[in-house]
C-alpha positions in Angstrom: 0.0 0.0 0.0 1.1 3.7 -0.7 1.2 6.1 1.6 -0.2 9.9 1.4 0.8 13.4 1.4 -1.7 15.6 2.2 -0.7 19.2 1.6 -2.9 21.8 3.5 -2.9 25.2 4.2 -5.9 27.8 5.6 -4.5 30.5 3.8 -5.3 31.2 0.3 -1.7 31.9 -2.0 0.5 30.0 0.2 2.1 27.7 -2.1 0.0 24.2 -1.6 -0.6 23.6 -5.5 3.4 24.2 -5.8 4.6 22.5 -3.0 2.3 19.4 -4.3 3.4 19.7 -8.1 7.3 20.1 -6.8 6.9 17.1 -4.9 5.3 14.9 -7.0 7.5 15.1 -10.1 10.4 15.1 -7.9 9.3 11.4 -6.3 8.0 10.2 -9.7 11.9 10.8 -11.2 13.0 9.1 -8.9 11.3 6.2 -10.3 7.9 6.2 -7.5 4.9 5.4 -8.9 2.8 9.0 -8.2 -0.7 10.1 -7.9 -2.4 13.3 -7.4 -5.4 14.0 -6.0 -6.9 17.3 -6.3 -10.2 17.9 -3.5 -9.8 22.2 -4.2 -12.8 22.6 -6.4 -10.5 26.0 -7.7 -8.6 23.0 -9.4 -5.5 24.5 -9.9 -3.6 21.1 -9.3 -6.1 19.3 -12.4 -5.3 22.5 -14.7 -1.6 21.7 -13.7 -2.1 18.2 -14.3 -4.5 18.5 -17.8 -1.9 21.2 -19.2 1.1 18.2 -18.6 -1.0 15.9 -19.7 -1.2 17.9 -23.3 2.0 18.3 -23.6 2.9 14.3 -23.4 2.6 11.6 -21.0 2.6 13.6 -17.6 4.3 10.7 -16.0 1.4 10.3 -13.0 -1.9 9.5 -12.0 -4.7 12.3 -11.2 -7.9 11.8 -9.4 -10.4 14.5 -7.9 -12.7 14.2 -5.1 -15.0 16.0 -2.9 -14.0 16.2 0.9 -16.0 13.6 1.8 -15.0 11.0 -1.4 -11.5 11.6 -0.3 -11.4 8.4 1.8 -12.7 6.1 -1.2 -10.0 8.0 -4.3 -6.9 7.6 -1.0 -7.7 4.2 -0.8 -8.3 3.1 -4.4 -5.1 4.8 -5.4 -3.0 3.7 -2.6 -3.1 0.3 -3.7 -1.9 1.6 -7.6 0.6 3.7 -6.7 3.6 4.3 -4.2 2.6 8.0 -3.5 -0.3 10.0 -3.4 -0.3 13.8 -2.6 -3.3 15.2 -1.9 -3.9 18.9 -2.6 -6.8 20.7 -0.3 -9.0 23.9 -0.3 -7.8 27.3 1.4 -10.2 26.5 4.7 -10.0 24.7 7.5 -13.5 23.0 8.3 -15.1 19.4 9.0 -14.4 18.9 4.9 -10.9 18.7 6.1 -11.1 16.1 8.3 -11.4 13.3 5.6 -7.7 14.0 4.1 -6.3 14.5 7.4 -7.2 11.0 8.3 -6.4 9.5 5.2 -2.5 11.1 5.4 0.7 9.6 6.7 2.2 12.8 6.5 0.6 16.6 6.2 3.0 19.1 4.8 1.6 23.1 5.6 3.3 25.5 3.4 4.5 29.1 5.3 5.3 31.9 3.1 7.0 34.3 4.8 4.3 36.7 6.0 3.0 36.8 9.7 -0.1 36.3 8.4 0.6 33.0 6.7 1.7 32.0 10.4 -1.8 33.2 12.2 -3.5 30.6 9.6 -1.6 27.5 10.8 -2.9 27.5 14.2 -6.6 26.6 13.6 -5.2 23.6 11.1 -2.9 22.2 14.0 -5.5 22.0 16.1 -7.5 20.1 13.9 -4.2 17.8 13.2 -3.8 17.4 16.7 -7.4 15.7 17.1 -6.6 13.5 14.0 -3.6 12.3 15.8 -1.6 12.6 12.8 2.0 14.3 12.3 2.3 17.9 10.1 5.5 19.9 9.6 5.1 23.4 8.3 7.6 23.8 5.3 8.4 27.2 4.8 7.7 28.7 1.1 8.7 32.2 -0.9 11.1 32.2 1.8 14.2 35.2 1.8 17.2 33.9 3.5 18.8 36.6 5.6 15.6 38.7 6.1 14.1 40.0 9.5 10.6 38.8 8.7 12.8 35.3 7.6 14.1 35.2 11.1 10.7 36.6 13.1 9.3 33.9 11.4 11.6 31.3 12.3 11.4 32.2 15.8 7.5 32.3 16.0 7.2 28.6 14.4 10.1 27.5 17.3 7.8 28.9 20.2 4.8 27.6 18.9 6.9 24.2 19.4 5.8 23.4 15.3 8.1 20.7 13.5 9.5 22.4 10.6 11.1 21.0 7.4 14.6 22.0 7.4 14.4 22.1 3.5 13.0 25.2 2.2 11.8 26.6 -1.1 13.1 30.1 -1.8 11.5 33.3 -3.5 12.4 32.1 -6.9 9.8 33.2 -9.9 10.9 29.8 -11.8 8.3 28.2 -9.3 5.3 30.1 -11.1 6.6 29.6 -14.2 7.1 26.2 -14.4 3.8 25.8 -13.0 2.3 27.6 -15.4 3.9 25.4 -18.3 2.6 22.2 -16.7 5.8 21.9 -15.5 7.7 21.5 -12.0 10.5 23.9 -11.2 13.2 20.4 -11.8 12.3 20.1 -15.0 13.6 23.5 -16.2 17.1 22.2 -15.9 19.6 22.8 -12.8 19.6 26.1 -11.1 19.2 27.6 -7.6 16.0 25.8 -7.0 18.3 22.1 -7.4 19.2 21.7 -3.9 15.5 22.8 -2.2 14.0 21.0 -4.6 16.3 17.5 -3.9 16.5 18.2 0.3 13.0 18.7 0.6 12.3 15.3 -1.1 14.8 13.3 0.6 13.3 14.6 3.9 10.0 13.8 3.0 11.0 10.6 2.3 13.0 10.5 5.9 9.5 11.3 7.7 7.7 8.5 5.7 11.2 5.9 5.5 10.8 5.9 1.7 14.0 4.2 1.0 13.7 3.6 -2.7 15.6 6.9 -3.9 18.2 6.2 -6.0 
């Protein structure tokens, strides 16, 4: 059986469709078997997915689902694939729940803005009833800034497990997404190393070992 990603964020523009996209095609080179499941009805992740799929084979699965289908589309797919990353609406509500449960681990994207950080509190709550593990990964983030540190120090007394790996302020991640593309795929650059530590410690938190 696979095992899920669920990528969640109250927040509107934090970065969930990027961080899901970025991981994905960053598991599936590795040679994972990948699916996506998209439960925002925005669908940002099946325009992603539908623009790739245009353009060639888009080397993954895609499913949608309603909040509450979510259980039946985890489980189907978890027996087909390796991975499935689930991609969820800007809110945190009961429609939640039903990814939350279904996830091994929940990634919660943090761009650099204090009020990115007010959103998170409301979704770790509800993570915390789900008894399931979430580590806030920060996103657009400026290395060497005040509101970089501020931040950093707000997530440490709020006692939040945070990704070490983090994905800079780097317009390449729009427009790769924009293409149908993830940010890897535009060749080496700045983004290489974020891109490659954030997999291999998402792979840590759920023992993937099969990365070549």
């Amino acid at each position: 059986m696979g095992q899920v990603i669920t990528v969640a964020q109250q927040k509107g523009g934090a970065g969930k469709t990027t961080l899901a996209v970025t991981l994905a095609v960053a598991f599936a080179r590795q040679g994972l078997s990948v699916a996506l499941l998209d439960t925002d009805p925005q669908g940002s992740l099946g325009r992603w997915y539908m623009t790739r799929r245009e353009a060639g084979d888009p080397g993954m699965d895609f499913s949608t689902a309603s909040a509450w289908g979510v259980g039946y589309e985890c489980e189907k797919l978890r027996r087909q694939h390796d991975l499935v990353i689930v991609d969820t609406p800007p809110k945190v509500d009961a429609d939640l729940r039903p990814a939350l449960r279904e996830s091994d681990l929940i990634l919660v994207p943090v761009a650099t803005s204090q009020v990115d950080l007010w959103a998170v509190d409301s979704l770790l709550d509800l993570v915390a009833r789900e008894r399931r593990r979430a580590l806030i990964v920060l996103n657009r983030f400026k290395a060497g800034t005040r509101l970089g540190a501020e931040i950093d120090a707000a997530l440490a007394e709020r006692e939040m497990g945070r990704m070490r790996a983090v994905l800079g302020n780097r317009v390449a991640y729009a427009e790769t997404l924009g293409q149908g593309l993830s940010v890897q795929e535009k060749g080496r650059g700045a983004w290489t190393g974020e891109v490659e530590a954030l997999r291999d410690e998402a792979a840590e938190a759920l023992q993937i070992n099969a990365l070549a």
